[in-house]
C-alpha positions as CSV (number, residue, x, y, z in Angstrom):
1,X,103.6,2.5,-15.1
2,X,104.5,-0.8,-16.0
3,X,106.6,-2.7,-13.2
4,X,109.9,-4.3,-14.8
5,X,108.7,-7.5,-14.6
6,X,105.6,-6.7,-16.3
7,X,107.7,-4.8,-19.3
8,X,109.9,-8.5,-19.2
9,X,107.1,-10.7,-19.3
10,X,105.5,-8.7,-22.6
11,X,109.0,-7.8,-24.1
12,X,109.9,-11.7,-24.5
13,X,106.2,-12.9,-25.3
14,X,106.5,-10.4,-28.3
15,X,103.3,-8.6,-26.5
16,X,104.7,-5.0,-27.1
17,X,103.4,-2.3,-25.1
18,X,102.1,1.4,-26.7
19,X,103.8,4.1,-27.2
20,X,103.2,6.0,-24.1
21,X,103.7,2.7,-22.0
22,X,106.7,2.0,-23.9
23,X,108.4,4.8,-21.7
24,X,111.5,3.2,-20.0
25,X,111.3,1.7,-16.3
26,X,113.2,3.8,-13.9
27,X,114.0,2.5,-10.7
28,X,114.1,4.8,-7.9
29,X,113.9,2.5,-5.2
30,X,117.5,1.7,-3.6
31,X,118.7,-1.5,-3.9
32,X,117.5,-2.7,-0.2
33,X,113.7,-1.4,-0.6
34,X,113.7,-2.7,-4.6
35,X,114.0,-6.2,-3.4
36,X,110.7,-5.9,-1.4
37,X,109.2,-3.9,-4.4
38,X,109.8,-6.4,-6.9
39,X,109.5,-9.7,-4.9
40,X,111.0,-12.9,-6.0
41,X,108.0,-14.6,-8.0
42,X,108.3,-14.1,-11.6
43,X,105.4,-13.4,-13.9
44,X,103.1,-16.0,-14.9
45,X,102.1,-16.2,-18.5
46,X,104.4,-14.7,-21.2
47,X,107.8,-14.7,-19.6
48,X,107.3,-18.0,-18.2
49,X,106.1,-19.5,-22.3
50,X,109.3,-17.4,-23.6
51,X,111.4,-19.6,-21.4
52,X,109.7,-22.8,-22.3
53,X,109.8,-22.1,-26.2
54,X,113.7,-21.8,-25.4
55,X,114.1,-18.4,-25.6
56,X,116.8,-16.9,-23.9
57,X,117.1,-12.7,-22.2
58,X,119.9,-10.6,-22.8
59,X,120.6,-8.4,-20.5
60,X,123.3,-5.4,-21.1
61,X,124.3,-3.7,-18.4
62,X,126.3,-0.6,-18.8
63,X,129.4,0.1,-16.4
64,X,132.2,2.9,-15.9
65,X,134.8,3.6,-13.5
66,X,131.9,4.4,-10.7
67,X,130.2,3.0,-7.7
68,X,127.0,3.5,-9.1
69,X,127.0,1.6,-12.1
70,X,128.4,-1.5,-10.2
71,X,125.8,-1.4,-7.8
72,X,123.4,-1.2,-10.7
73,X,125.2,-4.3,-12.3
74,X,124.7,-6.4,-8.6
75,X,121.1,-5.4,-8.7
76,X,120.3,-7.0,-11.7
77,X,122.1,-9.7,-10.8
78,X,120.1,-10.2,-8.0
79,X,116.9,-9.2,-8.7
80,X,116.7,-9.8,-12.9
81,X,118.8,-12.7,-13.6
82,X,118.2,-14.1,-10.7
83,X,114.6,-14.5,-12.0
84,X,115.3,-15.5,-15.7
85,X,117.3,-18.8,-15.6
86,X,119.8,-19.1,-18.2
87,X,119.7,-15.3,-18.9
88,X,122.4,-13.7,-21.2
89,X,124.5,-10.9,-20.0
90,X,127.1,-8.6,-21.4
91,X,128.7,-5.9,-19.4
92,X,129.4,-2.7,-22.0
93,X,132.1,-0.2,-20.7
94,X,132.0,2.9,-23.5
95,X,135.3,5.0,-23.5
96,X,135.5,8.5,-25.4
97,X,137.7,8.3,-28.4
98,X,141.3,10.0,-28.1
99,X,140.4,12.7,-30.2
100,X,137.7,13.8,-27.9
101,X,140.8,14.8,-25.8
102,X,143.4,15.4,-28.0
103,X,142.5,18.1,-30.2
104,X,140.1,20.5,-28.4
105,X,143.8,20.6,-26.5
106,X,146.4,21.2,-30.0
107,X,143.9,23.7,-31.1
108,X,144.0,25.4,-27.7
109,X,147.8,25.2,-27.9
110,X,147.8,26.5,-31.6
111,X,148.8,23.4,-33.2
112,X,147.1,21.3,-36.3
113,X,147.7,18.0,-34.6
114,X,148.7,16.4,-31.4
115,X,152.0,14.8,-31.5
116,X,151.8,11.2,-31.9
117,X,153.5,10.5,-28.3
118,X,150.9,12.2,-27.0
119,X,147.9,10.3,-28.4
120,X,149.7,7.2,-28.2
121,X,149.6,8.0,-24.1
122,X,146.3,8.9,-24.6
123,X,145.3,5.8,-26.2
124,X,147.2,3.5,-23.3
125,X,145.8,5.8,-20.7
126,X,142.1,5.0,-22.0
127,X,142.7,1.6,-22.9
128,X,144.2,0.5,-19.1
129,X,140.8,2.4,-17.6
130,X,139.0,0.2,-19.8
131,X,140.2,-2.5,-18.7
132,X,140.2,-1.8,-14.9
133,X,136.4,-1.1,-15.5
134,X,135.5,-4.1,-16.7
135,X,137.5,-6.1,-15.0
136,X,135.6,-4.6,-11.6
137,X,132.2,-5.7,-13.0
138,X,133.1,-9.0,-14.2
139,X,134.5,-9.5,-10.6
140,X,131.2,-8.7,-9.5
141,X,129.9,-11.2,-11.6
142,X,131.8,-14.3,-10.3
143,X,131.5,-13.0,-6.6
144,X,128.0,-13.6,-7.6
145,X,128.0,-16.7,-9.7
146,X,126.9,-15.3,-13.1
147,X,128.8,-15.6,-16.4
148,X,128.9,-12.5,-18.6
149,X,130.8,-11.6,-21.8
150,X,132.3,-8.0,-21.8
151,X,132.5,-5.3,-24.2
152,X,134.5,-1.9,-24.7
153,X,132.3,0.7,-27.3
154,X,134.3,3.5,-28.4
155,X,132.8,6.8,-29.0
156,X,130.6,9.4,-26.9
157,X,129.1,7.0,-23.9
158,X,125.7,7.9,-25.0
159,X,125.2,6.9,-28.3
160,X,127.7,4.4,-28.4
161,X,126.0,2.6,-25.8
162,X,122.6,3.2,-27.8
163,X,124.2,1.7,-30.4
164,X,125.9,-1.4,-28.9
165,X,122.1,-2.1,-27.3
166,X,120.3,-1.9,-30.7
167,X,123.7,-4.4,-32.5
168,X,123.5,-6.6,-29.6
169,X,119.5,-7.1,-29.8
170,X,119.0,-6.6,-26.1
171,X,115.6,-7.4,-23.9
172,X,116.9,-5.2,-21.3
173,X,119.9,-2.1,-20.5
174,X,120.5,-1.3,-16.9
175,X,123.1,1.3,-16.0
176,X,123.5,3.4,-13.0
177,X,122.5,7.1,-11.9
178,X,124.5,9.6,-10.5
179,X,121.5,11.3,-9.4
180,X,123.3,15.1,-11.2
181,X,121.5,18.1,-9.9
182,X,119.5,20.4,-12.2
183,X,122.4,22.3,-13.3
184,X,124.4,19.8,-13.9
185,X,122.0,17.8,-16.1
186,X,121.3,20.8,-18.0
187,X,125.4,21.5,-18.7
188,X,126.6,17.9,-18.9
189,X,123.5,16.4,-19.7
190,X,122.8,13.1,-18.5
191,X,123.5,9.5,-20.2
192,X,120.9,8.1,-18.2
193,X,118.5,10.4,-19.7
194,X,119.9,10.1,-23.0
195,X,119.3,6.5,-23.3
196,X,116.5,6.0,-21.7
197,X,114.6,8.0,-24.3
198,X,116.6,6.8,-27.2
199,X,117.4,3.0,-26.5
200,X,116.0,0.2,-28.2
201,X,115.0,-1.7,-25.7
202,X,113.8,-1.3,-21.8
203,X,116.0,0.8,-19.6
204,X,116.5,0.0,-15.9
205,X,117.9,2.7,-14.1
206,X,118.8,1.5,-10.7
207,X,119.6,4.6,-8.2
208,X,122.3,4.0,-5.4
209,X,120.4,3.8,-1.8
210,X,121.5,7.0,0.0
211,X,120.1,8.6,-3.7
212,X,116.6,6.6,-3.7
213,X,116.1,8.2,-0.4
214,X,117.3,11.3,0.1
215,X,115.9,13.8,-3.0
């Protein structure tokens, strides 16, 4: 398997890697033992002539109203953009839309529609976690000294997120695990998973540390 900085170097010297290669990076070291893992030095060669040619690595990282996805944001601030000077970085929060809510309950009450009061409370309701959830990670950000440009995608978190990657012509997603059990995974399914089979791009997925070492 291809280490991430490996995928990096080839991804911005427009090296490509197969098909089988081309399999995201998942991190499941927590973020204490990935520091060791990946070291400090970046890659010689390709990464390194990216840079010098001028160009620049956007990285999206993908962020809800949980603990996991922020510690997957401080990760790659510290161990990804730390590395690539002048990096890009968007945070992308994706937020169902309100008739993902709103009508599998009218139709459970009997009723054609919701009543507009309703999905106008709703919409506010969805709107105000939106912006708590951003505003969290772009917190992190200035605790840490990075700029980054923020996003809300509407629609199911999975594809709207593989969508937003693909629009925004990202070098690199990272989002967070919740590390679901078997069942769970099979019932909800998993937007980790989701993505990184589906996503444009390399996926990080960065595990939180009592995940990464207790399986």
């Amino acid at each position: 398997m291809w280490s991430i900085e490996a995928v990096i170097a080839r991804h911005e010297a427009g090296l490509g890697i197969t098909a089988s290669e081309r399999e995201r990076v998942i991190m499941e070291e927590s973020t204490e033992a990935a520091a060791t893992a990946s070291g400090v030095a970046p890659v010689a060669g390709g990464a390194e002539a990216a840079r010098a040619a001028g160009a620049t690595m956007k990285v999206v990282v993908a962020v809800d109203a949980s603990e996991e996805s922020l510690q997957a944001l401080s990760w790659a601030l510290d161990h990804v953009v730390r590395l690539h000077p002048g990096a890009s970085v968007v945070v992308v929060h994706a937020q169902h839309r309100v008739d993902h809510f709103a009508y599998p309950v009218a139709a459970h009450a009997g009723l054609a529609y919701a009543p507009p009061t309703a999905l106008d409370s709703m919409r506010r309701a969805q709107e105000e976690n939106s912006r708590k959830a951003v505003a969290r990670a772009l917190d992190v950000c200035r605790q840490k000294q990075a700029s980054a440009t923020a996003a809300v995608v509407e629609g199911d978190p999975k594809e709207a997120i593989c969508q937003a990657v693909e629009d925004m012509r990202a070098d690199l997603l990272v989002l967070g695990s919740r590390g679901l059990g078997m069942v769970k995974r099979a019932l909800l399914g998993s937007v980790s998973d989701y993505l990184a089979h589906h996503a444009c791009c390399p996926v990080l997925i960065v595990k939180p540390p009592n995940k990464a070492h207790h399986k």
